[in-house]
MIDOSE-1310 file (N, C-alpha, C; in nm, 2 decimals, decimal comma, always signed):
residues 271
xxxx	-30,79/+5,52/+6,62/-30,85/+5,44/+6,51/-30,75/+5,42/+6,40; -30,75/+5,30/+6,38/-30,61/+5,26/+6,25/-30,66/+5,32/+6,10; -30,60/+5,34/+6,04/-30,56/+5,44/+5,93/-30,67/+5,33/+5,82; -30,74/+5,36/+5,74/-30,84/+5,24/+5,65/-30,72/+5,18/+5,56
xxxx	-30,61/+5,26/+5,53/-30,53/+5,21/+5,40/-30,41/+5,09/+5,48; -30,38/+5,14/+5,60/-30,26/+5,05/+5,65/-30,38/+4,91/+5,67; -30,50/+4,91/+5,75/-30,59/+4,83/+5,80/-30,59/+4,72/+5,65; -30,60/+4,79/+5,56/-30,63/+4,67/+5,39/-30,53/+4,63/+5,39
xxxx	-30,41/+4,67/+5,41/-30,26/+4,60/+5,37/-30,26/+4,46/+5,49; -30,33/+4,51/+5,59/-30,24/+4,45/+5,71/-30,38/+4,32/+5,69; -30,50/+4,33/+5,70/-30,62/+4,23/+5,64/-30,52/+4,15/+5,51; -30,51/+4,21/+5,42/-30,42/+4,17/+5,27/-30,31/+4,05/+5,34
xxxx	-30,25/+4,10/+5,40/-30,12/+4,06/+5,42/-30,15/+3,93/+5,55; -30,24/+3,96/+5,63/-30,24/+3,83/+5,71/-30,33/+3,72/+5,63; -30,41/+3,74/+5,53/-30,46/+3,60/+5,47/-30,36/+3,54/+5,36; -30,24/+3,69/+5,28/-30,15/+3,58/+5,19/-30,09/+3,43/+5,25
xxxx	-30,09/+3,38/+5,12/-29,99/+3,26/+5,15/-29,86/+3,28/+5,08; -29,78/+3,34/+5,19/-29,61/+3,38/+5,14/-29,54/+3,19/+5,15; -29,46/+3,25/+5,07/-29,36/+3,15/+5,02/-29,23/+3,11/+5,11; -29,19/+2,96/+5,13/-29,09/+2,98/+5,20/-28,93/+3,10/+5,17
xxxx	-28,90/+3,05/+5,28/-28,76/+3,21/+5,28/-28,66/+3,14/+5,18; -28,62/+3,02/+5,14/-28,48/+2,94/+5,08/-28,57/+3,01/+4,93; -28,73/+2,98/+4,90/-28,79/+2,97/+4,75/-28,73/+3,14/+4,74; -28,79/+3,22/+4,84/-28,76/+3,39/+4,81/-28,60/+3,45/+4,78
xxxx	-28,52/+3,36/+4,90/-28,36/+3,37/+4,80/-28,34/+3,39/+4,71; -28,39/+3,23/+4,65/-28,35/+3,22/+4,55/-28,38/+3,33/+4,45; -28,55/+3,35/+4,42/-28,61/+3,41/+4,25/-28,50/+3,56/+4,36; -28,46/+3,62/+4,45/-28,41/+3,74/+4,42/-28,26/+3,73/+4,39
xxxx	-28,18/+3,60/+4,40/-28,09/+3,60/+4,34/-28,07/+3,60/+4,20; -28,19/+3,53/+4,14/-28,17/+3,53/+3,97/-28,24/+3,65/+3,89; -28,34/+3,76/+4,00/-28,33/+3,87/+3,95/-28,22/+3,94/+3,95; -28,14/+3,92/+4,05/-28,01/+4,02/+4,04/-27,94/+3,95/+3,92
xxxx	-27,91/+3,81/+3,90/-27,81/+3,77/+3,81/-27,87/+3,86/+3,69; -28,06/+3,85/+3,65/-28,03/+3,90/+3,48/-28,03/+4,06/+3,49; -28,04/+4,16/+3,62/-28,02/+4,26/+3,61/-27,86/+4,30/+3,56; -27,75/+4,24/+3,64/-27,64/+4,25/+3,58/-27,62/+4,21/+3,43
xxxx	-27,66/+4,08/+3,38/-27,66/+4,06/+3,29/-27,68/+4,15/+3,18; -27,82/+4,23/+3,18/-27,84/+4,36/+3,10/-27,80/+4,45/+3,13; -27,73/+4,48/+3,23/-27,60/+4,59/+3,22/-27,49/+4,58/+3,13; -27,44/+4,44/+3,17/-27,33/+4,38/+3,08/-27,39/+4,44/+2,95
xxxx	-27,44/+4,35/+2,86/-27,51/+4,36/+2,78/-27,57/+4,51/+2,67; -27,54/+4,59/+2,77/-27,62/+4,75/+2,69/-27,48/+4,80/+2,69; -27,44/+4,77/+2,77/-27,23/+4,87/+2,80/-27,22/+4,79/+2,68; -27,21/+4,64/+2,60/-27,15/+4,63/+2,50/-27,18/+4,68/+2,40
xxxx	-27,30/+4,70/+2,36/-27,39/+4,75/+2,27/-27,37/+4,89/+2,19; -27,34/+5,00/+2,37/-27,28/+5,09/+2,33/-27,13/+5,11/+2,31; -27,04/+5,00/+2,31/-26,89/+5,04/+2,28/-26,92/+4,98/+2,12; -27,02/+4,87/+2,08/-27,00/+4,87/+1,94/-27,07/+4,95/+1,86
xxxx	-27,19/+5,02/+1,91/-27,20/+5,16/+1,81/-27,13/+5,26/+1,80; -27,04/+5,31/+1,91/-26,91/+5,41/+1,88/-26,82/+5,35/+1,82; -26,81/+5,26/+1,84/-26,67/+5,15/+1,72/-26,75/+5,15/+1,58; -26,86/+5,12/+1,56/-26,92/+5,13/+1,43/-26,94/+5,25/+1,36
xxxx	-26,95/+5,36/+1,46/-26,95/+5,45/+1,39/-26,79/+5,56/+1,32; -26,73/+5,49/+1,42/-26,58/+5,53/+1,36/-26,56/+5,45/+1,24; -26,55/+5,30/+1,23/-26,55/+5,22/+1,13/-26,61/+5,30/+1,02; -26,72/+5,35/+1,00/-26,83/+5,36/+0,88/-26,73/+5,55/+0,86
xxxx	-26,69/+5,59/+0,92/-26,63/+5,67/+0,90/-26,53/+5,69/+0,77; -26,42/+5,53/+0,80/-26,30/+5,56/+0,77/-26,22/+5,56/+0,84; -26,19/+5,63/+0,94/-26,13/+5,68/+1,02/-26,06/+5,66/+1,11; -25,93/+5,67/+1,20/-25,87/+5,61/+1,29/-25,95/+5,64/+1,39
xxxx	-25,85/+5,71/+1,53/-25,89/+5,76/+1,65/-25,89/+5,96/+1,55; -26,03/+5,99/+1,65/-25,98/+6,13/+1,59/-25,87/+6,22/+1,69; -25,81/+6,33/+1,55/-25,67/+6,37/+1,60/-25,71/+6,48/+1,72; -25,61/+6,48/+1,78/-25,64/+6,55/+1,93/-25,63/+6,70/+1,87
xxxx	-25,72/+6,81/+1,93/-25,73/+6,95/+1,91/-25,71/+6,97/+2,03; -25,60/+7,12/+1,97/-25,59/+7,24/+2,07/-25,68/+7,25/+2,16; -25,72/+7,34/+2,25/-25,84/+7,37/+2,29/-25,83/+7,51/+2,24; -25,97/+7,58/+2,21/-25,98/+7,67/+2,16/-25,95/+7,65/+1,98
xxxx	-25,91/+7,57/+1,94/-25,89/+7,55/+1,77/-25,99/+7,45/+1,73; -26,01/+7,47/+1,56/-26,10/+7,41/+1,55/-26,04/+7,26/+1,48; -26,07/+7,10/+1,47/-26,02/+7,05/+1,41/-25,92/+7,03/+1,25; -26,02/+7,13/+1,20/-26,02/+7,20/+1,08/-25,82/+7,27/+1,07
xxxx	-25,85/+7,34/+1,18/-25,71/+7,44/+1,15/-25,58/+7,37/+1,20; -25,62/+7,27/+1,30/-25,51/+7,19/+1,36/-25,48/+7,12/+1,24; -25,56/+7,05/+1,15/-25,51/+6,97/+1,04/-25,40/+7,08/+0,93; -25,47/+7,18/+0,94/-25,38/+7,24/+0,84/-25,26/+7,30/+0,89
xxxx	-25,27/+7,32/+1,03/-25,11/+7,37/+1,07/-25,05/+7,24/+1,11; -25,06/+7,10/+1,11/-24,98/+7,02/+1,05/-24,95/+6,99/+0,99; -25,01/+7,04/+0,82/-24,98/+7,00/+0,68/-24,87/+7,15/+0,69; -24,93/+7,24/+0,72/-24,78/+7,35/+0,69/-24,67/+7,34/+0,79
xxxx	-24,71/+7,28/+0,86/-24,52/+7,21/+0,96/-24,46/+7,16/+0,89; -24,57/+7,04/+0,85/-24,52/+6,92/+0,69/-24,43/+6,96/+0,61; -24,50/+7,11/+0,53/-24,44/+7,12/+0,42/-24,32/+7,19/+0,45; -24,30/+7,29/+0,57/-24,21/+7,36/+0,62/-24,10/+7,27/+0,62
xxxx	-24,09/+7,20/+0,69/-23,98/+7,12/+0,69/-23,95/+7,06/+0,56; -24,01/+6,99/+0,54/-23,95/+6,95/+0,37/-23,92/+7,06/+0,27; -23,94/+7,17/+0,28/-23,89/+7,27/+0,26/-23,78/+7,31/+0,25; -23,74/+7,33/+0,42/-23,61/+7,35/+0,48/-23,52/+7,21/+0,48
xxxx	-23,55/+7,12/+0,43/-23,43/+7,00/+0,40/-23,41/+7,01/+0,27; -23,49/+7,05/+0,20/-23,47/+7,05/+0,01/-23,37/+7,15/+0,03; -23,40/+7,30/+0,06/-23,30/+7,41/+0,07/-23,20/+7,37/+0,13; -23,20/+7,29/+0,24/-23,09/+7,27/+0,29/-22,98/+7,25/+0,18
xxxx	-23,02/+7,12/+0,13/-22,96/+7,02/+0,04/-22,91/+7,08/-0,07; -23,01/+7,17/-0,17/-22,95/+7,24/-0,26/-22,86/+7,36/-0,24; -22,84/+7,38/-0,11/-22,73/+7,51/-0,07/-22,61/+7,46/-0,06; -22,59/+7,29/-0,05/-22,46/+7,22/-0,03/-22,37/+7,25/-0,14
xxxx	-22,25/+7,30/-0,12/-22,21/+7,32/-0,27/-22,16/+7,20/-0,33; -22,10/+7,21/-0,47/-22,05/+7,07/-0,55/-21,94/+7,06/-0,53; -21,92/+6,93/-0,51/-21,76/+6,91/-0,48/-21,69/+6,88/-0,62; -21,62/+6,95/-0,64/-21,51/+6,96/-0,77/-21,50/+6,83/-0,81
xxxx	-21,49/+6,76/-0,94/-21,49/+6,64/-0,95/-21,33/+6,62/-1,00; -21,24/+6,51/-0,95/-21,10/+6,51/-1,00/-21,14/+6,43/-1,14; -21,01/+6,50/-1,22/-21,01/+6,51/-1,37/-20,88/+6,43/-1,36; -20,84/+6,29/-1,40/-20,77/+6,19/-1,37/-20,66/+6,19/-1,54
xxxx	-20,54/+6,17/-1,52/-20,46/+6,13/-1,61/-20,52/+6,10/-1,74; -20,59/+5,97/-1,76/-20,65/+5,88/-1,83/-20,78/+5,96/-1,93; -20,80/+6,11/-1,88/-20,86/+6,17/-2,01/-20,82/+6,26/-2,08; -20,68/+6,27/-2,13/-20,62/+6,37/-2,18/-20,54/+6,19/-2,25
xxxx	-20,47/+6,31/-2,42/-20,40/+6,25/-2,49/-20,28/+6,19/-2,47; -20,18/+6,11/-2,49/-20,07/+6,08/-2,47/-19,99/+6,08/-2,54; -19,86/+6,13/-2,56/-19,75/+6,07/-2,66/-19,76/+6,01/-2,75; -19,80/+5,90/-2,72/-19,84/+5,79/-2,82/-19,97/+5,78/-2,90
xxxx	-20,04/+5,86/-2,85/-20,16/+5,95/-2,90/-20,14/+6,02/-3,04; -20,01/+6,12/-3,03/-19,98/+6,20/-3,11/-19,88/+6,19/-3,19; -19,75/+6,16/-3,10/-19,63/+6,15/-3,17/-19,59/+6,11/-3,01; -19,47/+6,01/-3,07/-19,35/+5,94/-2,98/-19,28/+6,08/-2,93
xxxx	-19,24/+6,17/-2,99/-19,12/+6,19/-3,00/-19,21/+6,33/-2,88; -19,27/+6,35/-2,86/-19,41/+6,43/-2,71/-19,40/+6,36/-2,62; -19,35/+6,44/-2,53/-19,36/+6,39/-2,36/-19,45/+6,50/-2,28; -19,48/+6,45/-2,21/-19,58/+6,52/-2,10/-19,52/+6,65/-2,03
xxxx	-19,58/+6,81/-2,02/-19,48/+6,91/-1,99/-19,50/+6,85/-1,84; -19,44/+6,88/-1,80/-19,37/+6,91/-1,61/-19,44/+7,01/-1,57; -19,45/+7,01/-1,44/-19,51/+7,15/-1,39/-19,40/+7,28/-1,43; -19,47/+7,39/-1,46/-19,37/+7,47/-1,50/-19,39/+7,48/-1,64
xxxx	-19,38/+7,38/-1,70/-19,39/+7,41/-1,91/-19,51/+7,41/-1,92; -19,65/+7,40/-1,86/-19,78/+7,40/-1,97/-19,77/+7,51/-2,01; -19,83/+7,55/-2,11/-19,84/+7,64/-2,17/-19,98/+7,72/-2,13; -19,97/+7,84/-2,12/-20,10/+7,94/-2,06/-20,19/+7,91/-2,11
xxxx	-20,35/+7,99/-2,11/-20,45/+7,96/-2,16/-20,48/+7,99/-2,25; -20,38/+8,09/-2,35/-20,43/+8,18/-2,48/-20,40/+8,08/-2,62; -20,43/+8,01/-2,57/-20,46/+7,90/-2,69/-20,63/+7,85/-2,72; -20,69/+7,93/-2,66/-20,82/+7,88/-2,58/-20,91/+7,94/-2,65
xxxx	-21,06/+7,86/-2,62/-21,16/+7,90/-2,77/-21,14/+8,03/-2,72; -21,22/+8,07/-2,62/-21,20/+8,20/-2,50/-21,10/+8,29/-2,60; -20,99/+8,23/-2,59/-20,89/+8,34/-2,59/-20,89/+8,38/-2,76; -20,90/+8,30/-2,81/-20,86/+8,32/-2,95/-21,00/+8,40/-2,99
xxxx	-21,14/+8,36/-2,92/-21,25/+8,51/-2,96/-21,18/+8,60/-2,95; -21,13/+8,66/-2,80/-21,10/+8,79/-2,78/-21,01/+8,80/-2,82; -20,91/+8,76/-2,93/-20,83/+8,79/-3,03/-20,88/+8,87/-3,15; -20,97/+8,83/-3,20/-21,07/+8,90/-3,29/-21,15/+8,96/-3,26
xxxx	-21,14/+9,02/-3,12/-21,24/+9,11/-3,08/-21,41/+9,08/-3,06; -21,40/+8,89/-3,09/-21,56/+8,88/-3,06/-21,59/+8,83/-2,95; -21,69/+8,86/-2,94/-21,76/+8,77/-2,79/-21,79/+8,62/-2,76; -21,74/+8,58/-2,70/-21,72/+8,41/-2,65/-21,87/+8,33/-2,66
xxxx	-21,99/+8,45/-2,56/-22,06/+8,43/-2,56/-22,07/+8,41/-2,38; -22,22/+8,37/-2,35/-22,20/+8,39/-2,18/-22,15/+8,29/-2,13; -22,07/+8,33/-2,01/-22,03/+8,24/-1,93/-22,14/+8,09/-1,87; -22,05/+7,96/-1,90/-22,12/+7,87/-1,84/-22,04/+7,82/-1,80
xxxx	-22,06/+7,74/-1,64/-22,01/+7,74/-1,52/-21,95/+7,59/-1,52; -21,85/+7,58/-1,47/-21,82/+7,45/-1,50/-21,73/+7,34/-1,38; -21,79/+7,22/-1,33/-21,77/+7,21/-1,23/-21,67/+7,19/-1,22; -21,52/+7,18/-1,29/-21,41/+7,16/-1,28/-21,31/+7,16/-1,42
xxxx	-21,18/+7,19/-1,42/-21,12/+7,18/-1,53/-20,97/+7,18/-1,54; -20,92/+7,12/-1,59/-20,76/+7,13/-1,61/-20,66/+7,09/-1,73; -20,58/+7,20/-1,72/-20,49/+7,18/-1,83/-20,35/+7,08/-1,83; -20,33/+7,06/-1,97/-20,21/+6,97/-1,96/-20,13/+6,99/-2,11
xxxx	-19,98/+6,98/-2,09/-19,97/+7,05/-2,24/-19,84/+6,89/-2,28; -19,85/+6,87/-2,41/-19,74/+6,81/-2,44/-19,61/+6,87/-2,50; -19,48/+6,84/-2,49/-19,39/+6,92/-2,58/-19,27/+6,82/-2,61; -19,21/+6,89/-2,70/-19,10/+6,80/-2,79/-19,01/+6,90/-2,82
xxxx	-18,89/+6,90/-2,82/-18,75/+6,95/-2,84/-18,83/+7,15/-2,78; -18,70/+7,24/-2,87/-18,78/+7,38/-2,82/-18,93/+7,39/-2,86; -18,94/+7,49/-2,75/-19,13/+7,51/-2,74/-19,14/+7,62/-2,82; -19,14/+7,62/-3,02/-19,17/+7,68/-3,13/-19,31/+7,60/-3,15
xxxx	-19,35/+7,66/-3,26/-19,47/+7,63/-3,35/-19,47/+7,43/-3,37; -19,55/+7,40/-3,36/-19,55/+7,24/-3,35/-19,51/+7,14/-3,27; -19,45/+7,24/-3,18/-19,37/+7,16/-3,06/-19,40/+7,17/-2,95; -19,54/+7,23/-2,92/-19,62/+7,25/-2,83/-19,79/+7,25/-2,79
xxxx	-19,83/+7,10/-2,72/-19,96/+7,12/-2,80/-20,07/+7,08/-2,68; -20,16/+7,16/-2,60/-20,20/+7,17/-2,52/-20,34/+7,15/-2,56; -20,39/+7,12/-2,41/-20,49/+7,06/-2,40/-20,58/+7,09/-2,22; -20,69/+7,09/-2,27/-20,80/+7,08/-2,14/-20,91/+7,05/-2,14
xxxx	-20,96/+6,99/-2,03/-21,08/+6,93/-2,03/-21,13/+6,92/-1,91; -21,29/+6,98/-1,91/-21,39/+7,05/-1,85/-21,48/+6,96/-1,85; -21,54/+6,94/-1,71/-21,66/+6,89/-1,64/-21,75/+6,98/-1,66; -21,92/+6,98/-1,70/-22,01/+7,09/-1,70/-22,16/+6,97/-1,62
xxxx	-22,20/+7,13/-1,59/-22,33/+7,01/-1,49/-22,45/+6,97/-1,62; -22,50/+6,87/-1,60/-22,59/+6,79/-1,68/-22,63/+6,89/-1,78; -22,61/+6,86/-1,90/-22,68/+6,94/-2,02/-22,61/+7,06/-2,09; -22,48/+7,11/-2,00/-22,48/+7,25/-1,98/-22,27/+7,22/-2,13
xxxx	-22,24/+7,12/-2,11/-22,17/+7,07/-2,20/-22,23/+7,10/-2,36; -22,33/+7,07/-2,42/-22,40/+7,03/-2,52/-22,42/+7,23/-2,53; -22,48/+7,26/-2,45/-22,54/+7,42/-2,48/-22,37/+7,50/-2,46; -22,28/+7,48/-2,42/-22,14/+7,52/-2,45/-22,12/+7,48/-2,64
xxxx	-22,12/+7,38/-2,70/-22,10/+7,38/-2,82/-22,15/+7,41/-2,89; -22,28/+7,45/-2,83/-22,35/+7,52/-2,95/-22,36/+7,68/-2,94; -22,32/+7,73/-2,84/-22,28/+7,87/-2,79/-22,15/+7,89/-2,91; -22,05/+7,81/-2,92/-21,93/+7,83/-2,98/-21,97/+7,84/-3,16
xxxx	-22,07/+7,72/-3,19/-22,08/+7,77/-3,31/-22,19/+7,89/-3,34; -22,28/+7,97/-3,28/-22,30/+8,07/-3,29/-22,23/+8,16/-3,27; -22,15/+8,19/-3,20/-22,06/+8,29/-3,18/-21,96/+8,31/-3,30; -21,90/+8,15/-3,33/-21,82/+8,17/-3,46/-21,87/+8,24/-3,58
xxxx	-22,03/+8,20/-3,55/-22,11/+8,22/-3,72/-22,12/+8,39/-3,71; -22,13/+8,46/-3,62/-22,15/+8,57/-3,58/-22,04/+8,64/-3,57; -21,90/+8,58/-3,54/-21,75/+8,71/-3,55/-21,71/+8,71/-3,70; -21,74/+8,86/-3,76/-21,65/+8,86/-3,85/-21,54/+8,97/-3,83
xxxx	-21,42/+8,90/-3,81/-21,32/+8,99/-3,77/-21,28/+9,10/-3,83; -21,29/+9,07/-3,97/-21,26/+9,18/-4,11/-21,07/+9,21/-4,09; -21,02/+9,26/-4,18/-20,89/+9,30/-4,15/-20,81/+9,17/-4,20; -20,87/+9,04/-4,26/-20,76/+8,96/-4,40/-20,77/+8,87/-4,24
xxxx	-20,87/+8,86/-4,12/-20,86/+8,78/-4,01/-20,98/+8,71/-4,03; -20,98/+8,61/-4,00/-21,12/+8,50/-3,95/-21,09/+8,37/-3,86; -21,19/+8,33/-3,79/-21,18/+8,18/-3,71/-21,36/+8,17/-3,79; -21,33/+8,03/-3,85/-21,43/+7,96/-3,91/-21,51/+7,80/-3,84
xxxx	-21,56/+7,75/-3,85/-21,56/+7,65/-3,86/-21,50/+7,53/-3,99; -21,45/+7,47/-3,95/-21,40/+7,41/-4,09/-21,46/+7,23/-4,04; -21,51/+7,16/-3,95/-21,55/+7,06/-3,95/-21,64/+7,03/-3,86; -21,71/+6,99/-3,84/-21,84/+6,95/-3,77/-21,88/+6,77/-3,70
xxxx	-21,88/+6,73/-3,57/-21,92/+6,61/-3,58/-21,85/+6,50/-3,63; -21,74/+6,49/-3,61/-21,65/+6,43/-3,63/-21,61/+6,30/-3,53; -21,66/+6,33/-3,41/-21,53/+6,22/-3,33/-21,63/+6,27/-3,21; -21,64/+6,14/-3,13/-21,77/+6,16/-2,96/-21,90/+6,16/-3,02
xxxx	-21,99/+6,24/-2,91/-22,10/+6,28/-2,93/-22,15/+6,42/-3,01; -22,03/+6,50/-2,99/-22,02/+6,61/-3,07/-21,85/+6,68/-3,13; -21,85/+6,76/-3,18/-21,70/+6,81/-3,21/-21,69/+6,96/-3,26; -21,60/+7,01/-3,34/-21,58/+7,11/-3,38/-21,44/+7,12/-3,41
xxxx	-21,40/+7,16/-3,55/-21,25/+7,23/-3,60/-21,25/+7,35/-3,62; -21,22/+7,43/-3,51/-21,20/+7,56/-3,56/-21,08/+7,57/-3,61; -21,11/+7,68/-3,76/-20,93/+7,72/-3,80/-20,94/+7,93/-3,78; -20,84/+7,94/-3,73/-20,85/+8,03/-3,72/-20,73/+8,13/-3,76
xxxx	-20,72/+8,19/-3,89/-20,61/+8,27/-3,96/-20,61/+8,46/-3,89; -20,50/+8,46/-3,86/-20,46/+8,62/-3,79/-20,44/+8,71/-3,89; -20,44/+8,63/-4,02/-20,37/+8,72/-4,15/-20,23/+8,71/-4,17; -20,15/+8,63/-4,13/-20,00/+8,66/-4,15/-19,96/+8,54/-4,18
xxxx	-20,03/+8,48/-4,28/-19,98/+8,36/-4,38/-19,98/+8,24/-4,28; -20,08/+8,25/-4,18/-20,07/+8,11/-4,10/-20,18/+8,07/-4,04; -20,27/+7,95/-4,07/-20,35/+7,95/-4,03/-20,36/+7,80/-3,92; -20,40/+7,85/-3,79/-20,37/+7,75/-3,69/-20,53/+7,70/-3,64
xxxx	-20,52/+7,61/-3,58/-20,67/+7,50/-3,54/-20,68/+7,45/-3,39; -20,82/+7,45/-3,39/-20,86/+7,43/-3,24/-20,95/+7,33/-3,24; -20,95/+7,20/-3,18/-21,07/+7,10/-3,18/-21,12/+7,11/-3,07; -21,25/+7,06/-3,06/-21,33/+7,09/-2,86/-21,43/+6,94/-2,95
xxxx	-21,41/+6,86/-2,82/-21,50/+6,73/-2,86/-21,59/+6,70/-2,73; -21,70/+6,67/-2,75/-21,77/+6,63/-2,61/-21,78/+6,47/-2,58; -21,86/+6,44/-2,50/-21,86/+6,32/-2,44/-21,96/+6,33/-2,32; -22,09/+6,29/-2,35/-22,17/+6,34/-2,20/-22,14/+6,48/-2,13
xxxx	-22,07/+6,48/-1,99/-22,06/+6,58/-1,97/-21,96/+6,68/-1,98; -21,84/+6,59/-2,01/-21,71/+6,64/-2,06/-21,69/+6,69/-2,19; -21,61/+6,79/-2,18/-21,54/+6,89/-2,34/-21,38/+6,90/-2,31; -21,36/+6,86/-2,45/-21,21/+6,86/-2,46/-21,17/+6,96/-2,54
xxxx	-21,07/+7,03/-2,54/-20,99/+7,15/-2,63/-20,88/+7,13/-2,62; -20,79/+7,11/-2,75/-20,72/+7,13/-2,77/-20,66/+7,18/-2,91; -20,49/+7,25/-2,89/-20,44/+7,23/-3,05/-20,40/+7,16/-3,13; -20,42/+7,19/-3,24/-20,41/+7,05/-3,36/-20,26/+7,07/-3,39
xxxx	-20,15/+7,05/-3,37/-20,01/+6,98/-3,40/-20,03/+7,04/-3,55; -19,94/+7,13/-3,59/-19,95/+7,23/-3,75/-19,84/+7,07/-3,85; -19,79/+7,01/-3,80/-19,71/+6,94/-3,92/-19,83/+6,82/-3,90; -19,91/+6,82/-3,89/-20,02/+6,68/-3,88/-20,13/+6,75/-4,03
xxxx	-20,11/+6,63/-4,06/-20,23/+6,65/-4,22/-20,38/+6,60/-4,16; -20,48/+6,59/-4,23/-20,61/+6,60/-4,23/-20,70/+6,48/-4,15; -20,61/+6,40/-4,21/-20,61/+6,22/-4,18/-20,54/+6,23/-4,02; -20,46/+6,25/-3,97/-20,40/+6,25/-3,94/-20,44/+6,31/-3,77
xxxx	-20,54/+6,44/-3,78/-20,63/+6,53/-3,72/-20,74/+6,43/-3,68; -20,78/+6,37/-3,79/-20,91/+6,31/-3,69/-20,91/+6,16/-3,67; -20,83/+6,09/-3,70/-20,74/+6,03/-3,58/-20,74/+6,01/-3,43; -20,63/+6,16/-3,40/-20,63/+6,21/-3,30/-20,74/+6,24/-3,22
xxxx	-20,82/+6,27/-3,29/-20,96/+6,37/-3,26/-21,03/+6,23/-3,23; -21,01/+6,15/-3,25/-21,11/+5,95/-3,23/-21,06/+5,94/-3,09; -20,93/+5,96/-3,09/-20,85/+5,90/-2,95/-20,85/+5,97/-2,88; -20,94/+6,09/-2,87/-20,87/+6,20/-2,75/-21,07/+6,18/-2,72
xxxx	-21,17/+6,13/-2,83/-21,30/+6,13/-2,79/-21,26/+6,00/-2,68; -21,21/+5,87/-2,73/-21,21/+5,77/-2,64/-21,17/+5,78/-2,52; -21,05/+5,88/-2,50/-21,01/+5,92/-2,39/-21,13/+5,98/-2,28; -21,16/+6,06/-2,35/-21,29/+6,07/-2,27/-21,43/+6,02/-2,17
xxxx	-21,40/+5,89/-2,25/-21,49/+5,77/-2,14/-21,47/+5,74/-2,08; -21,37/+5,74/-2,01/-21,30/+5,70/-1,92/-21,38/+5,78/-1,80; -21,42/+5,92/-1,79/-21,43/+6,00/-1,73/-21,58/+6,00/-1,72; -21,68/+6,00/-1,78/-21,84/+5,95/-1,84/-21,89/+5,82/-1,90
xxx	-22,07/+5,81/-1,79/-22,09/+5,67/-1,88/-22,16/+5,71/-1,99; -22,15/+5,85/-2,06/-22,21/+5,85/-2,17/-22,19/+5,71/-2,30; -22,07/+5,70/-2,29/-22,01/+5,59/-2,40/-21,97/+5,48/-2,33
């Protein structure tokens, strides 16, 4: 006996009126076309909500993590690589030492600066350093004050007939790093204000500001009826020292002291 439920279908099915086979083609070809079509369709939908949601972020692609780390920490041990290295190139850089700067002809006095009758010593004639602010402190027993470091310096002396009293008159001039020139002159006149030698001795100041950006005349008497002089003039970074020539009068001193400042520019764009 046939089944009641197949028997309805198969009664159902022999009175329909089915549709030719070309009409049935077709409607299942244009269900498949809009089934694809809303595939298409939702796949776009979802790449523009994950693109919108990055957008609304800010944000690029996010940065790739370790596995096992959290984004959090990977960000920060990139910022401390960051800084690590820039670290180690700054140190680098300030461990390079300074290269001496050459101290050229053209900033020291000439002959004709002073007197015709001064020629430039030869290697062999400059005269030593004890003509020097330096030295003439520790003449009197006071203290210079602390050392500041100086990126380069050289002496040069002039002379005329035998090398007596006025016939020998030396000079040097010192490179100092940025600033460290200005706190040198002012070291010198505290120090001066501060030695009193006692014993019929003194080194004074006797002039101030004279010639450059700054100056100084020290006179400095040993007690034995003679009192001899030291000028130091700056210029930006450079200081000049030298002795003042004893047969030279007052006029005469700062003069010199104008030309030995101009000399100086040569070597700094202070002026």
């Amino acid at each position: 006996m046939p089944d009641p439920l197949f028997q309805t279908l198969f009664d159902d099915t022999d009175t329909a009126s089915w549709a030719p086979a070309g009409v049935v083609r077709e409607r299942a070809r244009r269900r498949t076309r809009r089934a694809r079509a809303g595939a298409v369709a939702a796949a776009a939908l979802a790449v523009a909500v994950v693109a919108g949601g990055v957008a609304f972020a800010g944000l690029g692609p996010a940065p790739v993590v370790e596995p096992g780390r959290s984004p959090a920490a990977s960000s920060k041990a990139a910022s401390s690589k960051a800084a690590s290295s820039k670290a180690a190139s700054s140190k680098a850089a300030s461990s390079r030492p300074v290269e001496p700067v050459v101290l050229g002809d053209d900033l020291f006095l000439t002959p004709a600066d002073v007197d015709p009758e001064y020629r430039i010593a030869a290697e062999g004639e400059a005269v030593a350093g004890s003509w020097t602010y330096e030295s003439r402190m520790g003449t009197h027993g006071c203290q210079p004050g602390a050392q500041i470091d100086q990126l380069d310096r050289r002496d040069r002396s002039l002379v005329r007939g035998p090398r007596q009293n006025g016939n020998v008159m030396s000079q040097r001039v010192s490179r100092y790093r940025p600033g460290d020139a200005a706190r040198y002159l002012q070291q010198v006149r505290d120090r001066v204000a501060a030695c009193p030698p006692g014993g019929g001795r003194s080194i004074t100041i006797g002039a101030q500001r004279f010639a450059g950006e700054d100056a100084l005349l020290l006179e400095d008497d040993l007690g034995v009826g003679a009192i001899s002089a030291l000028v130091l003039i700056r210029q930006g970074d450079l200081v000049t020292q030298y002795e003042v020539v004893f047969d030279r009068d007052a006029q005469a001193t700062l003069v010199t002291a104008r030309k030995a400042a101009d000399r100086l520019c040569a070597g700094t764009p202070a002026c």
